[in-house]
Biopython code that builds the backbone (N, CA, C, O; Angstrom):
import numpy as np
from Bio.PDB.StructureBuilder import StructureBuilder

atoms = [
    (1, "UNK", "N", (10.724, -1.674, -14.739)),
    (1, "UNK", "CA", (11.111, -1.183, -13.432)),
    (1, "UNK", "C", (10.623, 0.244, -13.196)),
    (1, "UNK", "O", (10.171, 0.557, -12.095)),
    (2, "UNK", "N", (10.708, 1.159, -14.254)),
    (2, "UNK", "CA", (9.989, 2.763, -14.324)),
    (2, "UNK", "C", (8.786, 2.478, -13.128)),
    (2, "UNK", "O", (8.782, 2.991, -12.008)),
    (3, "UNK", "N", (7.692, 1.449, -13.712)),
    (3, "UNK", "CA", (6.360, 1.552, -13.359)),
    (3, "UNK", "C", (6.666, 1.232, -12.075)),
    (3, "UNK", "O", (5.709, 1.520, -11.356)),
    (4, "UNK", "N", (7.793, 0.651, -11.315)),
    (4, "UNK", "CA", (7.652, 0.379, -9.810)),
    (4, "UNK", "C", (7.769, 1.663, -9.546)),
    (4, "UNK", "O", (6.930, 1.957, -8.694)),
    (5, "UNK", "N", (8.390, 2.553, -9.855)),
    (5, "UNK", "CA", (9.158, 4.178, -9.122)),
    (5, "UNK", "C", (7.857, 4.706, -9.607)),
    (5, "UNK", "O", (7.270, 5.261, -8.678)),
    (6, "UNK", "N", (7.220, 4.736, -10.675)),
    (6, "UNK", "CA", (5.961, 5.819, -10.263)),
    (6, "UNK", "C", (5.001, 5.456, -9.702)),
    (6, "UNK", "O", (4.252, 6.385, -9.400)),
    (7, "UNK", "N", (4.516, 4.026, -9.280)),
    (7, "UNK", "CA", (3.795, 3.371, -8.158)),
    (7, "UNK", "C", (4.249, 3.798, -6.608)),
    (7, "UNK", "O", (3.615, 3.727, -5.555)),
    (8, "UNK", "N", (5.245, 4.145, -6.816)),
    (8, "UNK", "CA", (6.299, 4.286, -5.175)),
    (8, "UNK", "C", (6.102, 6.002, -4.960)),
    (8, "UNK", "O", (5.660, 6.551, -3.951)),
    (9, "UNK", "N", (6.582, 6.673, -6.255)),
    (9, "UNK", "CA", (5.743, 8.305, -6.233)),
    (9, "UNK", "C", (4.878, 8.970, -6.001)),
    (9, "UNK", "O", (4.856, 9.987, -5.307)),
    (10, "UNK", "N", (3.567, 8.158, -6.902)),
    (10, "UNK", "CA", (2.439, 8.078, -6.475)),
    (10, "UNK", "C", (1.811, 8.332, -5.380)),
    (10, "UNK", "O", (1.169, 9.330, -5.055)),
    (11, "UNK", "N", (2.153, 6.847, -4.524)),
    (11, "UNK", "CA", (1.708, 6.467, -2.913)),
    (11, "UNK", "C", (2.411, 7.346, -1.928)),
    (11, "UNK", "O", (1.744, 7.696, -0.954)),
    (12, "UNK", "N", (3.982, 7.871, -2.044)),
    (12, "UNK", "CA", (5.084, 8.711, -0.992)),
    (12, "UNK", "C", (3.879, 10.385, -1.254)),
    (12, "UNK", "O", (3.503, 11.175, -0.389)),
    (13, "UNK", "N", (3.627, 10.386, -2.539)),
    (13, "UNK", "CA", (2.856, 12.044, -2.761)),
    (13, "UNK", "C", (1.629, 11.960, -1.735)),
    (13, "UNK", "O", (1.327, 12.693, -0.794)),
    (14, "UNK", "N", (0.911, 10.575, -2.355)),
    (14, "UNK", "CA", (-0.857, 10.716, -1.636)),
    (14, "UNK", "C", (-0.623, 10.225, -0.251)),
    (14, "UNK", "O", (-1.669, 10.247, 0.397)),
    (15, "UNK", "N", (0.535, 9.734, 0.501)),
    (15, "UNK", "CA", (0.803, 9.441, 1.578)),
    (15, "UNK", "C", (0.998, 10.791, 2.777)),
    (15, "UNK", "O", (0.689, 10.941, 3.959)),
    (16, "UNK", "N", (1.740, 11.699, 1.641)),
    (16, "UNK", "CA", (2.722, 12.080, 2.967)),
    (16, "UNK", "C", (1.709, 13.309, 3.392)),
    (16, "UNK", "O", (1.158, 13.887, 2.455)),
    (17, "UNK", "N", (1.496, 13.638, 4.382)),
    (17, "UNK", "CA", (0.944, 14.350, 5.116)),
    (17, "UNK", "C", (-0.480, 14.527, 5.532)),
    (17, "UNK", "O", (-0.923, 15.398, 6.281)),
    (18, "UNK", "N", (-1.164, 13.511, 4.895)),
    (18, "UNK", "CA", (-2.413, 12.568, 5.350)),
    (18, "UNK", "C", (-2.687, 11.932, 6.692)),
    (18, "UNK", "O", (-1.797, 11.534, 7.443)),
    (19, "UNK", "N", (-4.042, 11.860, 6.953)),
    (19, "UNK", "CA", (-4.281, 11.408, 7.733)),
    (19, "UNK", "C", (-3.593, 9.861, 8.627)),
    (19, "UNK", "O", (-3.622, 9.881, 9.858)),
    (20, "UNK", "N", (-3.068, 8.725, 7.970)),
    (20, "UNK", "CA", (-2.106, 8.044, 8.024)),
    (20, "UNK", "C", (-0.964, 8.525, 8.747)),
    (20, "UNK", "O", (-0.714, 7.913, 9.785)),
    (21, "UNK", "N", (-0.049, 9.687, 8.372)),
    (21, "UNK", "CA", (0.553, 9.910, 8.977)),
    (21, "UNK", "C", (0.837, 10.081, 10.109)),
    (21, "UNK", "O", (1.615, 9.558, 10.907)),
    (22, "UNK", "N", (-0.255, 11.303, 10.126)),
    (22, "UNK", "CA", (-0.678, 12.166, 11.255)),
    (22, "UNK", "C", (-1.170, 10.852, 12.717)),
    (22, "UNK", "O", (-1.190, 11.164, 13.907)),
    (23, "UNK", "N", (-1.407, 9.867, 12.335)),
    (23, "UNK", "CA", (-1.165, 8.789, 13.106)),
    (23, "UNK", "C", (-0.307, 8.278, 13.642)),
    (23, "UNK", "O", (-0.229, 7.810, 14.778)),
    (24, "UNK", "N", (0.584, 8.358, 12.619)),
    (24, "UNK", "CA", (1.899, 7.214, 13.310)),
    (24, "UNK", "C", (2.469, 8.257, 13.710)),
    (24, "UNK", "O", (3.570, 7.798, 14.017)),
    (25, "UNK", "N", (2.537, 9.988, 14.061)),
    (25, "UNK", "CA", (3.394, 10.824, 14.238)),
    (25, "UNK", "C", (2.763, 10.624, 15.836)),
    (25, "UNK", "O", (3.506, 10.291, 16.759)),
    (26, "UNK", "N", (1.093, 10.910, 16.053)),
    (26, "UNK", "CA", (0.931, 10.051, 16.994)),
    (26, "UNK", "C", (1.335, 9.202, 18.284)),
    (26, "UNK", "O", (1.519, 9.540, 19.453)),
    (27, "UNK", "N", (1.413, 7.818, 17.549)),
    (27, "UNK", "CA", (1.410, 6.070, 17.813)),
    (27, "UNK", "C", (3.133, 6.709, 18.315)),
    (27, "UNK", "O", (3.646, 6.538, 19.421)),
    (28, "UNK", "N", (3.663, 7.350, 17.294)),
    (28, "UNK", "CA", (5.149, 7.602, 17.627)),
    (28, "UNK", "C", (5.630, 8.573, 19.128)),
    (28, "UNK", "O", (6.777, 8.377, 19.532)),
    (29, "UNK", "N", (5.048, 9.239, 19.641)),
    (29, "UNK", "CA", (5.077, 10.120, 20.741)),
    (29, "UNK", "C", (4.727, 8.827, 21.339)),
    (29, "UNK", "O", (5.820, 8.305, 21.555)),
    (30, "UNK", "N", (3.957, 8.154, 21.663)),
    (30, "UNK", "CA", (3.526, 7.301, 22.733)),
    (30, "UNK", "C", (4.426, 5.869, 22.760)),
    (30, "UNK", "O", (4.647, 5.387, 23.871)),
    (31, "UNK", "N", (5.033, 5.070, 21.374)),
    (31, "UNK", "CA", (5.418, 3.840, 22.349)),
    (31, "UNK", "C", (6.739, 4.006, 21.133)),
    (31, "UNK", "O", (7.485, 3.027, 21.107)),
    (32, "UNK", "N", (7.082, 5.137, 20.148)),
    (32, "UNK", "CA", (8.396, 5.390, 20.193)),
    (32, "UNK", "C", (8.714, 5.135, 18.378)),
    (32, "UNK", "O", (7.867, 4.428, 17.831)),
    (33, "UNK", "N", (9.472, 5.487, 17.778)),
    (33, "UNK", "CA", (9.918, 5.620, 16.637)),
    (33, "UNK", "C", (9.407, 4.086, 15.619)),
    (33, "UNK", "O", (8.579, 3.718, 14.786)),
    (34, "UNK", "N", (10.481, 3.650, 16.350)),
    (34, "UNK", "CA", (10.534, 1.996, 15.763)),
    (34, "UNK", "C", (9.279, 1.230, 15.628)),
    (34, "UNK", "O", (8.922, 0.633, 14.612)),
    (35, "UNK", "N", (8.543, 1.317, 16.929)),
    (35, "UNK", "CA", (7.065, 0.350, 17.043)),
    (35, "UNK", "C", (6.253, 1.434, 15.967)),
    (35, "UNK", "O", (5.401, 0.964, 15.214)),
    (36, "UNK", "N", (6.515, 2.672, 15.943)),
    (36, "UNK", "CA", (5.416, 3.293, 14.972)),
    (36, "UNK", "C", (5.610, 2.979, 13.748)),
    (36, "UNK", "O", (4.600, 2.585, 13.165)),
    (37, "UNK", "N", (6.641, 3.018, 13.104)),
    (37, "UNK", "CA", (7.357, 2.903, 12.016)),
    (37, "UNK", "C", (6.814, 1.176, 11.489)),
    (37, "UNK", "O", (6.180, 0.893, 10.473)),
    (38, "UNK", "N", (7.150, 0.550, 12.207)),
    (38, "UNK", "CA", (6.830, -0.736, 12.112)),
    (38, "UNK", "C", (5.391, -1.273, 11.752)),
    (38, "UNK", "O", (5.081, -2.018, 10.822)),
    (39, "UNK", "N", (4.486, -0.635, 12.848)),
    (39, "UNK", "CA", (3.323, -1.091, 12.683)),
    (39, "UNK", "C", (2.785, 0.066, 11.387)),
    (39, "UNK", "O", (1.718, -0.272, 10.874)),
    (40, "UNK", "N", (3.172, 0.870, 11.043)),
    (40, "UNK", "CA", (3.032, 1.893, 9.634)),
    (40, "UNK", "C", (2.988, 0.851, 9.004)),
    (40, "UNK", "O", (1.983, 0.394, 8.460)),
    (41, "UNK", "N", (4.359, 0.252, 9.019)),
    (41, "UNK", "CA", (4.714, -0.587, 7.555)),
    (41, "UNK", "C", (3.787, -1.743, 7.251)),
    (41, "UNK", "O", (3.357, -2.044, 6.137)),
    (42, "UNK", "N", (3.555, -2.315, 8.342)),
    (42, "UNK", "CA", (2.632, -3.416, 8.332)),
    (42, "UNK", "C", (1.783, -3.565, 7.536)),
    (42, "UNK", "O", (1.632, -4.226, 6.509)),
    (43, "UNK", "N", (0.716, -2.244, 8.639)),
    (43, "UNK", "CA", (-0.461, -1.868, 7.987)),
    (43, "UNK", "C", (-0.863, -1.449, 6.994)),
    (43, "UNK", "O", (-2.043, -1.485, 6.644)),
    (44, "UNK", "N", (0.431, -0.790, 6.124)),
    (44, "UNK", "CA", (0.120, -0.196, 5.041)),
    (44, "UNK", "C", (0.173, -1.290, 4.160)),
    (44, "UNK", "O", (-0.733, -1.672, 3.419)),
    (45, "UNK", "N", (1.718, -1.946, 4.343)),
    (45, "UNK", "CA", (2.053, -2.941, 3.377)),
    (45, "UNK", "C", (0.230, -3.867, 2.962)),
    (45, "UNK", "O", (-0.304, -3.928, 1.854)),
    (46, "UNK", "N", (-0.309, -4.457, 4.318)),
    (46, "UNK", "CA", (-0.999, -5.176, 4.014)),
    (46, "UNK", "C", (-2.590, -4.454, 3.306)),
    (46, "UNK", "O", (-3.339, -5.108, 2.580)),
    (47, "UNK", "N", (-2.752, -3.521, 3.573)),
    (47, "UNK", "CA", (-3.424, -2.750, 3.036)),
    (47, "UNK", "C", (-3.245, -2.484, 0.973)),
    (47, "UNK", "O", (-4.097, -2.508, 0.085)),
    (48, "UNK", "N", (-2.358, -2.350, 0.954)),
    (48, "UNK", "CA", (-1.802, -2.185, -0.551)),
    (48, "UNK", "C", (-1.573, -3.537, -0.883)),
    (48, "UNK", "O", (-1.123, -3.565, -2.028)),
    (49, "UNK", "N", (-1.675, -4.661, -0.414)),
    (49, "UNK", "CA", (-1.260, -6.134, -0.970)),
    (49, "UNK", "C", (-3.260, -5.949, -1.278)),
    (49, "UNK", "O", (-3.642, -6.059, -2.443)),
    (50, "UNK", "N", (-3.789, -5.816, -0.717)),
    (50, "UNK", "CA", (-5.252, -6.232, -0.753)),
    (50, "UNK", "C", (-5.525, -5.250, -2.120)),
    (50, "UNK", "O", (-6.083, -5.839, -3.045)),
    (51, "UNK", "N", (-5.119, -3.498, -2.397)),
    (51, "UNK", "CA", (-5.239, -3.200, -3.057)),
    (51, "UNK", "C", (-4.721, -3.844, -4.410)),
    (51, "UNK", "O", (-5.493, -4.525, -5.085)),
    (52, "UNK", "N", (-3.483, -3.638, -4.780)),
    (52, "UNK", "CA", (-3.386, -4.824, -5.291)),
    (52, "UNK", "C", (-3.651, -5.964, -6.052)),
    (52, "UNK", "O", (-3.560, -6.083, -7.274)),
    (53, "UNK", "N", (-4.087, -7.037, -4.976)),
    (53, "UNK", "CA", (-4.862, -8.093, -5.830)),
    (53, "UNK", "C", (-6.187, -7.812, -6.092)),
    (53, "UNK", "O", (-6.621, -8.637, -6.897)),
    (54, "UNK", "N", (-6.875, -7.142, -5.816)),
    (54, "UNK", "CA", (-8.173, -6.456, -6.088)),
    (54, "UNK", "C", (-7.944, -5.870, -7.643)),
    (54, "UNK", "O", (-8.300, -6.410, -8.690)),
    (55, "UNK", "N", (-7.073, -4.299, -7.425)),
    (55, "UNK", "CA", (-6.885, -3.933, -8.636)),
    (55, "UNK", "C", (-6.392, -5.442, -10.157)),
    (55, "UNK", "O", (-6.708, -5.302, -11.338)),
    (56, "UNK", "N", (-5.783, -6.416, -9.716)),
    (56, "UNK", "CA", (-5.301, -7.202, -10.858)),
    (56, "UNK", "C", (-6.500, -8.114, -11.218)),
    (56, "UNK", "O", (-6.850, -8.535, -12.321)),
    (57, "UNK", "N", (-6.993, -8.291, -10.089)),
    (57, "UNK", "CA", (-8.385, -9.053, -10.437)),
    (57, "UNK", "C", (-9.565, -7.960, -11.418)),
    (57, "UNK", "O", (-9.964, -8.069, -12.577)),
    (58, "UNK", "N", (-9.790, -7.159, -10.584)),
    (58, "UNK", "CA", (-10.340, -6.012, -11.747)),
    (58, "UNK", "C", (-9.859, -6.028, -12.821)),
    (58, "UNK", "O", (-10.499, -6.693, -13.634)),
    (59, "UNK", "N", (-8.801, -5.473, -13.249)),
    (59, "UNK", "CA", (-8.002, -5.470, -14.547)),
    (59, "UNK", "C", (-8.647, -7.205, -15.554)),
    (59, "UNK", "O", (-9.269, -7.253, -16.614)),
    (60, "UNK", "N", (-8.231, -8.212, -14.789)),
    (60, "UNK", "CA", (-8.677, -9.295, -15.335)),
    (60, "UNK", "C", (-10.061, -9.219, -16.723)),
    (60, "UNK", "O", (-10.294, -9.403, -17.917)),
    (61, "UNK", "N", (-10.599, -8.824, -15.478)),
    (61, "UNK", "CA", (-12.390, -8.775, -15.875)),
    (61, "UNK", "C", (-12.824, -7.051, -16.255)),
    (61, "UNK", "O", (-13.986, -6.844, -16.603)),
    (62, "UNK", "N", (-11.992, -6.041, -16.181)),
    (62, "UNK", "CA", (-12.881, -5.013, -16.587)),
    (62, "UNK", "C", (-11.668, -4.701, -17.084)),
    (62, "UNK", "O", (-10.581, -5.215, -16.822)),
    (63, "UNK", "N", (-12.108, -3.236, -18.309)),
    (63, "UNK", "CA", (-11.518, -2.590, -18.948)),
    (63, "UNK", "C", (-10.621, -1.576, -17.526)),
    (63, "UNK", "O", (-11.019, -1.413, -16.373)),
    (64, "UNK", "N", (-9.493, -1.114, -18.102)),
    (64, "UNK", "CA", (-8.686, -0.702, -17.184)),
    (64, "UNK", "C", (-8.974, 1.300, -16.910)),
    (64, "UNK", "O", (-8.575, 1.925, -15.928)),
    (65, "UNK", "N", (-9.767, 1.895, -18.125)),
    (65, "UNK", "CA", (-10.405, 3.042, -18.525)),
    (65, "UNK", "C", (-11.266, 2.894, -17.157)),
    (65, "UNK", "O", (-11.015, 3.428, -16.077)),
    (66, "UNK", "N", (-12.720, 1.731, -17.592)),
    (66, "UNK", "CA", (-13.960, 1.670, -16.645)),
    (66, "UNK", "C", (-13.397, 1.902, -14.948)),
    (66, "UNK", "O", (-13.993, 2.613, -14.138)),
    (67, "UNK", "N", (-12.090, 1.107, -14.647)),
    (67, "UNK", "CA", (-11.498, 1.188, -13.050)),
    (67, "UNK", "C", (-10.842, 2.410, -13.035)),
    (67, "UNK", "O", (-10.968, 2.620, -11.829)),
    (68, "UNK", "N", (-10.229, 3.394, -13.453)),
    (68, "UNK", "CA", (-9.661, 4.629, -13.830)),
    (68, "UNK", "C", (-10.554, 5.442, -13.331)),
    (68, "UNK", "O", (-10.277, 5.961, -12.251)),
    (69, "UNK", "N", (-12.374, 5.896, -14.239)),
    (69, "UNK", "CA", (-13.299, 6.300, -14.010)),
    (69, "UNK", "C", (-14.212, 6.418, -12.491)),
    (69, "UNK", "O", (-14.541, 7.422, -11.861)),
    (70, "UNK", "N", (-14.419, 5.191, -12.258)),
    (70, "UNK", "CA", (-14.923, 4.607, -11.264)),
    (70, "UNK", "C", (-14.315, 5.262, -10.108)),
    (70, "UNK", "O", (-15.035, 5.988, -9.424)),
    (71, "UNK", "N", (-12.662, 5.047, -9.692)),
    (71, "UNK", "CA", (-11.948, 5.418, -8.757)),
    (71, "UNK", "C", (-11.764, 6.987, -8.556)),
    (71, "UNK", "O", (-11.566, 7.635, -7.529)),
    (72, "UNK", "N", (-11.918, 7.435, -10.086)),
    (72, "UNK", "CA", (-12.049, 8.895, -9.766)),
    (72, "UNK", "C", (-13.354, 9.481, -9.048)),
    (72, "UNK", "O", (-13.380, 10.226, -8.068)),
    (73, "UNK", "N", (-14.580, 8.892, -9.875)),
    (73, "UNK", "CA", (-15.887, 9.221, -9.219)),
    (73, "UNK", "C", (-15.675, 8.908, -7.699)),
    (73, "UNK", "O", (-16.122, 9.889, -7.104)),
    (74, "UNK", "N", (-15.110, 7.821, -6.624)),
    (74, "UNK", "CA", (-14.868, 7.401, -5.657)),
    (74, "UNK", "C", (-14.286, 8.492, -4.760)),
    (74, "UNK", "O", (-14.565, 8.598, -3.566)),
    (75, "UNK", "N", (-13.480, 9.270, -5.411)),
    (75, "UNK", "CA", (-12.386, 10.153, -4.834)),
    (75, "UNK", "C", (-13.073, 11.738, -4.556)),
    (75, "UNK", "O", (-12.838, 12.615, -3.724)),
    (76, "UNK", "N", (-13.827, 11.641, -5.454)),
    (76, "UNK", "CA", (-14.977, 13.062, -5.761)),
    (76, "UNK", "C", (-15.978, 12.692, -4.738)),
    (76, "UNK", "O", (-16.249, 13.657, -4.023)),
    (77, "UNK", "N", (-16.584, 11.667, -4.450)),
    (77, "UNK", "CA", (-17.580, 11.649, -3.754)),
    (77, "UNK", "C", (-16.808, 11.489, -2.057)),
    (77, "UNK", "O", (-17.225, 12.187, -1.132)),
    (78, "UNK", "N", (-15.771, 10.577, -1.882)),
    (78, "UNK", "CA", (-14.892, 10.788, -0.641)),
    (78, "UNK", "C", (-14.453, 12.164, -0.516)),
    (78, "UNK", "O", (-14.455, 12.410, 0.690)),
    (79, "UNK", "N", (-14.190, 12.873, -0.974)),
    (79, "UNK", "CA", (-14.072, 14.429, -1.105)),
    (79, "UNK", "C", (-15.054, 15.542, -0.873)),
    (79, "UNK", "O", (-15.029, 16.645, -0.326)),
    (80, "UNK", "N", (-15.868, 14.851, -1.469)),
    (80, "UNK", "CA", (-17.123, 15.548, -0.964)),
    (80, "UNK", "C", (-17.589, 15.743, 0.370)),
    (80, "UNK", "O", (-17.806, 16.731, 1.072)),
    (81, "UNK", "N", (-17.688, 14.367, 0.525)),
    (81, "UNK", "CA", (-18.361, 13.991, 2.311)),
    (81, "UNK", "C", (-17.323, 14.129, 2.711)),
    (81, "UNK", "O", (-17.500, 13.340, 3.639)),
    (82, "UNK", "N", (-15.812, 14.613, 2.923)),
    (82, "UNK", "CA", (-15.168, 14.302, 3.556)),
    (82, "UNK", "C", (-15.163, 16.750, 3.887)),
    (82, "UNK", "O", (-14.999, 17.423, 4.904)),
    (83, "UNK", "N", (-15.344, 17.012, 2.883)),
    (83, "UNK", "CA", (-15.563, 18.442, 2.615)),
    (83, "UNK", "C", (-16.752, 19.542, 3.770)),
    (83, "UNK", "O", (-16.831, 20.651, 4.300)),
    (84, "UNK", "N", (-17.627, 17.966, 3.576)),
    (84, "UNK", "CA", (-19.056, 18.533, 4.568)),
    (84, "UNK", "C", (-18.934, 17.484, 5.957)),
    (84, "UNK", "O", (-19.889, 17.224, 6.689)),
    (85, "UNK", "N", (-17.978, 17.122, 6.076)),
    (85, "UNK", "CA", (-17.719, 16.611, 7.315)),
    (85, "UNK", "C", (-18.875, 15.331, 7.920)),
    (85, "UNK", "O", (-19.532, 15.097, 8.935)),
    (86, "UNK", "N", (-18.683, 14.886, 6.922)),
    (86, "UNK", "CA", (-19.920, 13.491, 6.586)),
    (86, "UNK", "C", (-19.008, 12.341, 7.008)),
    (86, "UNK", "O", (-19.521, 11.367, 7.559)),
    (87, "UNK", "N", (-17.669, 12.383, 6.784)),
    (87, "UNK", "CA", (-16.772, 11.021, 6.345)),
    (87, "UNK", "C", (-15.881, 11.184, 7.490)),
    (87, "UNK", "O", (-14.958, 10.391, 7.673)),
]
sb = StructureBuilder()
sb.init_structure("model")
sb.init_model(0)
sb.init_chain("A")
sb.init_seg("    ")
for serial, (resi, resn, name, xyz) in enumerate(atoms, 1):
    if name == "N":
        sb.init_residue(resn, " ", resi, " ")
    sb.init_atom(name, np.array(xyz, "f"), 0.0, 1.0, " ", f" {name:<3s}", serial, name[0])
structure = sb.get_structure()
């Protein structure tokens, strides 16, 4: 059960004050708390179900180090272009 609460830590840290948000704070001025909140949840939920089965399928077939690596290089290079206003 630990690993659910630092999966839930994790995502509330890299969530909160991101671009995501800054959306539904948004979506929320215009059609109101609840519909923002809602369609948040949706989207995210279904978003992280895809992550998810992706990540378990990976895991399957690759070392869990090699997806570790990979995602970091991912994050450096989204960082990058996102730095020089590329992304």
């Amino acid at each position: 059960m630990k690993e659910v609460l630092y999966v839930f830590v994790a995502i509330f840290l890299a969530e909160l004050g991101d671009k995501t948000q800054l959306a539904t704070i948004a979506f929320a001025s215009k059609y109101g708390w609840a519909k923002a909140f809602l369609g948040a949840i949706l989207g995210l939920a279904l978003v992280n179900l895809i992550g998810a089965f992706l990540g378990d399928k990976l895991g399957d077939t690759l070392p869990a180090e090699l997806v570790h690596k990979v995602a970091g290089i991912l994050f450096i290079i989204f960082g990058v272009l996102m730095l020089f206003g590329k992304l």
